[in-house]
Backbone as JSON, one array per atom type, in Angstrom:
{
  "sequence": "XXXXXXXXXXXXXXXXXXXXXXXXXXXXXXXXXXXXXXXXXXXXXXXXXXXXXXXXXXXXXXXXXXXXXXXXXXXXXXXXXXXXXXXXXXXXXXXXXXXXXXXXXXX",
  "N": [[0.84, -1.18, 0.0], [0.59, 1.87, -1.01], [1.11, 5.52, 0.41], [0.12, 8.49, 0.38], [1.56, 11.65, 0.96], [2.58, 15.02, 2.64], [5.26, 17.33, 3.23], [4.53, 17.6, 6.49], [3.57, 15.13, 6.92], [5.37, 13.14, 6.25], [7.58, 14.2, 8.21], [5.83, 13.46, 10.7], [6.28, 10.62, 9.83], [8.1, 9.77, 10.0], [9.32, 9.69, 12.43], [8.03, 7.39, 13.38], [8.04, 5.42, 11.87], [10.45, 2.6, 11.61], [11.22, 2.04, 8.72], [11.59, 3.0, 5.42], [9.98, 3.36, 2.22], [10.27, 5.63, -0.36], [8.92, 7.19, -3.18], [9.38, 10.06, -5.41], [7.31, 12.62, -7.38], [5.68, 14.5, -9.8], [2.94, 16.17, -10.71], [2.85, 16.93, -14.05], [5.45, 15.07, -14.99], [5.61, 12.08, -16.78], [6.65, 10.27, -16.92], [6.95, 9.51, -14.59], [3.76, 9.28, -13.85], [3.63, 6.71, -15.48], [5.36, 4.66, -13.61], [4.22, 4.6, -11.55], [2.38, 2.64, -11.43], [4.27, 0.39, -10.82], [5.3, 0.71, -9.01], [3.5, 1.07, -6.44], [2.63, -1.91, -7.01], [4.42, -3.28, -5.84], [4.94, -2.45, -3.62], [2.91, -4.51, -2.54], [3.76, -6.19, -2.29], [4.65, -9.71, -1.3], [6.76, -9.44, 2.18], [7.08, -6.98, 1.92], [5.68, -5.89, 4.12], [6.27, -4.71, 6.34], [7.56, -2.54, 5.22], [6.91, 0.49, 4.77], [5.19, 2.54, 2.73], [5.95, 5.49, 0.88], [4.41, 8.51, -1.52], [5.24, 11.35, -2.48], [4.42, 14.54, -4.06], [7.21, 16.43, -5.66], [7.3, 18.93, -6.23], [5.66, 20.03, -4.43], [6.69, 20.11, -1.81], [9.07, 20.95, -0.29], [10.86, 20.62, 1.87], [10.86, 17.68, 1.91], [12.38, 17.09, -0.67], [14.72, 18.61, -0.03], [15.76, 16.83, 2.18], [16.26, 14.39, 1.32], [17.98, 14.71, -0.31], [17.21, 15.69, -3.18], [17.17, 15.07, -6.68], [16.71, 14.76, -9.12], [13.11, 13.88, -11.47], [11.66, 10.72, -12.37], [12.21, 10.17, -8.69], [13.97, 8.13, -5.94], [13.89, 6.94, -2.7], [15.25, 5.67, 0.05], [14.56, 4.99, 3.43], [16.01, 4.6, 6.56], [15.06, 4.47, 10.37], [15.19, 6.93, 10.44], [17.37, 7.88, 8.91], [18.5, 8.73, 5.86], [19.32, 5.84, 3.3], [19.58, 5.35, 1.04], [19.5, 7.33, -2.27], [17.95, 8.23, -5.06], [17.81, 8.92, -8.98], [15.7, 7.16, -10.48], [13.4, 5.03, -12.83], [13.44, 2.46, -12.67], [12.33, -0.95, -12.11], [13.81, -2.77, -11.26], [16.15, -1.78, -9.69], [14.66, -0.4, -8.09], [13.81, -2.29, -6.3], [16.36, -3.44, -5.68], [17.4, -1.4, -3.61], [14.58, -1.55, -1.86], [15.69, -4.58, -0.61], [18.1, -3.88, 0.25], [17.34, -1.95, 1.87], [15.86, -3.75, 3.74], [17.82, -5.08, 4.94], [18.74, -3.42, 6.89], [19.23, -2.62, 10.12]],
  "CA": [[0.0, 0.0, 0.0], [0.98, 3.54, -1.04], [0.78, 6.35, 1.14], [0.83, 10.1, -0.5], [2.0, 12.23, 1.94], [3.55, 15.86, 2.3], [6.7, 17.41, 4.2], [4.87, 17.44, 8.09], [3.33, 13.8, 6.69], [6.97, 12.76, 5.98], [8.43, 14.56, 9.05], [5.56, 12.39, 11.01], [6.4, 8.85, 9.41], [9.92, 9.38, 9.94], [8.96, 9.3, 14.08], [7.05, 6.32, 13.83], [8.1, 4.14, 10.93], [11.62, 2.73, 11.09], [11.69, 1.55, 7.27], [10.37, 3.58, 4.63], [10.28, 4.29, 1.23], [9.93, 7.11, -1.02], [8.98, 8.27, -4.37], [8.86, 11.73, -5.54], [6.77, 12.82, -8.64], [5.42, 15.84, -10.18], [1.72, 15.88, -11.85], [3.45, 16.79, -15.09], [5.85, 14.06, -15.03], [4.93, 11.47, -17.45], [7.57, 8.81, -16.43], [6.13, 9.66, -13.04], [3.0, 8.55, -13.96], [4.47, 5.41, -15.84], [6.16, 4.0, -12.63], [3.12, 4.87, -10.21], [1.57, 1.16, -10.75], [5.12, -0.63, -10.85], [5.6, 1.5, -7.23], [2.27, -0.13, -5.6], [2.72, -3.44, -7.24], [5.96, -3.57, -5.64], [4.89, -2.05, -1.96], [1.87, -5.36, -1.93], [4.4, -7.54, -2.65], [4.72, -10.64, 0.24], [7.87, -9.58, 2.49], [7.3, -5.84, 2.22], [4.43, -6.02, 4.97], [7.21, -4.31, 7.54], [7.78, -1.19, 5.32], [6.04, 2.13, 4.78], [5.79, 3.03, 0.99], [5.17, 7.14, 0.66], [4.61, 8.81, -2.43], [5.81, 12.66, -2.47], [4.88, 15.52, -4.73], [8.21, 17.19, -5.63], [6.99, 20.39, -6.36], [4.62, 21.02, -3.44], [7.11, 19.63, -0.9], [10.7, 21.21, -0.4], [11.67, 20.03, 3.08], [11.32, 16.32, 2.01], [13.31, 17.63, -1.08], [15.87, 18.72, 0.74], [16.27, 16.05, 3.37], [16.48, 13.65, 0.22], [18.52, 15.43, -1.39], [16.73, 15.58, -4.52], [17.98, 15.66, -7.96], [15.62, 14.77, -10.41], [12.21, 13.29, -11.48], [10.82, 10.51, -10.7], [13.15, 10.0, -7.49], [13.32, 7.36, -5.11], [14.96, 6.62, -1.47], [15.17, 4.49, 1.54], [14.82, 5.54, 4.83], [15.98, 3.69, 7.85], [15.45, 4.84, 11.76], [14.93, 8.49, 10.0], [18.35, 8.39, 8.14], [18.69, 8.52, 4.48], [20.36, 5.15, 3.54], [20.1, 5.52, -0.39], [18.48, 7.4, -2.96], [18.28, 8.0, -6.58], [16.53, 9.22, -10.07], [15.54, 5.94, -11.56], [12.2, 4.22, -12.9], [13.98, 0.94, -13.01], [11.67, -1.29, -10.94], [14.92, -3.88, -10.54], [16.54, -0.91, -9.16], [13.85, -0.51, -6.94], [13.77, -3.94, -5.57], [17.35, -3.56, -4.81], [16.8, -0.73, -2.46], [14.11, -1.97, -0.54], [16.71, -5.54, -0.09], [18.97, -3.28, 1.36], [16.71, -1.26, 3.18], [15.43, -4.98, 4.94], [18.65, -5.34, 5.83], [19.34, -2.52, 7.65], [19.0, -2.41, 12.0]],
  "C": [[0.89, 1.24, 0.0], [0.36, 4.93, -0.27], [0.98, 7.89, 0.61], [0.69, 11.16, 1.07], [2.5, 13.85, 1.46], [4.74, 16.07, 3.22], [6.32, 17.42, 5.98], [4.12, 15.98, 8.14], [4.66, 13.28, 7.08], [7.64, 13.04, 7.5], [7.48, 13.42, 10.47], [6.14, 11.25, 11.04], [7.66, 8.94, 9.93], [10.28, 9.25, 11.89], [8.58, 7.98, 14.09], [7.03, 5.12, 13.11], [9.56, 4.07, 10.89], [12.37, 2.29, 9.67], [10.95, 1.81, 6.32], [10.99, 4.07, 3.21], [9.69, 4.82, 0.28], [9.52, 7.16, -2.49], [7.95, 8.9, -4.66], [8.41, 11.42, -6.9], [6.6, 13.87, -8.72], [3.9, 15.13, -10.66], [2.11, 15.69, -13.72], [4.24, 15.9, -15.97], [5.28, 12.9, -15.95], [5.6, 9.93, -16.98], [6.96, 8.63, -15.01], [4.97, 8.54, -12.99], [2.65, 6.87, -14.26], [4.77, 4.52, -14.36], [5.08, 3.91, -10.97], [2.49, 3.59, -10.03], [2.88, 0.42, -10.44], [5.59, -0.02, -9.2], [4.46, 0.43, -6.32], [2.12, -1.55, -5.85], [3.45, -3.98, -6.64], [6.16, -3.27, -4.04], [3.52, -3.32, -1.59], [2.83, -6.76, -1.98], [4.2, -8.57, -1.08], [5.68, -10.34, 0.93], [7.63, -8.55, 2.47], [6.03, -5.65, 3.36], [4.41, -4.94, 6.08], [7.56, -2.54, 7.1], [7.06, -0.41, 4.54], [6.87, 3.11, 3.52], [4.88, 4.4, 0.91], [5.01, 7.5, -0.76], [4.03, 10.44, -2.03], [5.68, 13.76, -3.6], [6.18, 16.29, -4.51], [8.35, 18.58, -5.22], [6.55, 21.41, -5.42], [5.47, 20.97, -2.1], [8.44, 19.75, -0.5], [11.28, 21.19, 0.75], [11.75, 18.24, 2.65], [12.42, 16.39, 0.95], [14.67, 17.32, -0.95], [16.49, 17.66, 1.81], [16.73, 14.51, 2.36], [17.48, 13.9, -0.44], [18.48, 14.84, -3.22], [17.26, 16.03, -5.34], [17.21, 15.8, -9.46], [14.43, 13.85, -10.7], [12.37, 11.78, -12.12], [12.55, 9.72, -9.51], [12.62, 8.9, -6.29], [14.48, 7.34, -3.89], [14.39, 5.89, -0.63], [15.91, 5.17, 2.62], [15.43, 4.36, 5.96], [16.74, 4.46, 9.34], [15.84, 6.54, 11.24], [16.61, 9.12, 9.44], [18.62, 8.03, 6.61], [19.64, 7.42, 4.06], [20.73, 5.23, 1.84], [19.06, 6.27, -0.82], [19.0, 8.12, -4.25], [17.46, 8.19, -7.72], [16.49, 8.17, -11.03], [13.76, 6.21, -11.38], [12.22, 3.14, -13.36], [13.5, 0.22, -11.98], [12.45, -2.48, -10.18], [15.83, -3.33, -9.4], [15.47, -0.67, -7.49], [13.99, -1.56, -5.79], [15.12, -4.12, -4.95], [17.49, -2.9, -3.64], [16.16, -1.31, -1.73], [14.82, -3.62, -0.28], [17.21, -4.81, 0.51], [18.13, -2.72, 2.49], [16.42, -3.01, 4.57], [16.69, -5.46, 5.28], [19.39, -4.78, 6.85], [18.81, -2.67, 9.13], [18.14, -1.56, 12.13]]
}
């Protein structure tokens, strides 16, 4: 399950969820849009049960942004215990999948 959130959403989750991850979009975005079912297909999976999948307007939202350090659309990261452990401008959903592995391996 996907969660759309903004920056005192985000500043929330990041209290209360220790494994979470991210991607940013725009409305405009077209790749954005593209990658929005391979995102939720990919947060119902069996084994992700444990972590907390956000999805982030870019545009409207410049403290998560910044704490991301964002670079370009669509953007993704992994949180763990409210510290940035990776993140990155793909819509490679293998890419994806590697992230949240790492993220489940993190303390």
């Amino acid at each position: 399950m996907v969660h759309k959130t903004n920056d005192s959403g985000l500043q929330e989750y990041l209290k209360s969820h220790p494994k979470i991850v991210i991607k940013f979009y725009a409305n405009w975005c077209g790749v954005c849009r593209l990658f929005a079912s391979k995102f939720t297909k990919v947060s119902n999976k069996n084994g992700n049960e444990k972590l907390l999948f956000l999805e982030i307007n870019a545009e409207e939202n410049p403290w998560a942004r910044n704490f991301v350090s964002f670079s370009n659309l669509p953007f993704l990261s992994i949180v763990s215990n409210g510290q940035v452990i990776e993140a990155s401008s793909t819509s490679k959903i293998e890419y994806l999948e590697s992230m949240i592995e790492r993220l489940k391996t993190c303390e």
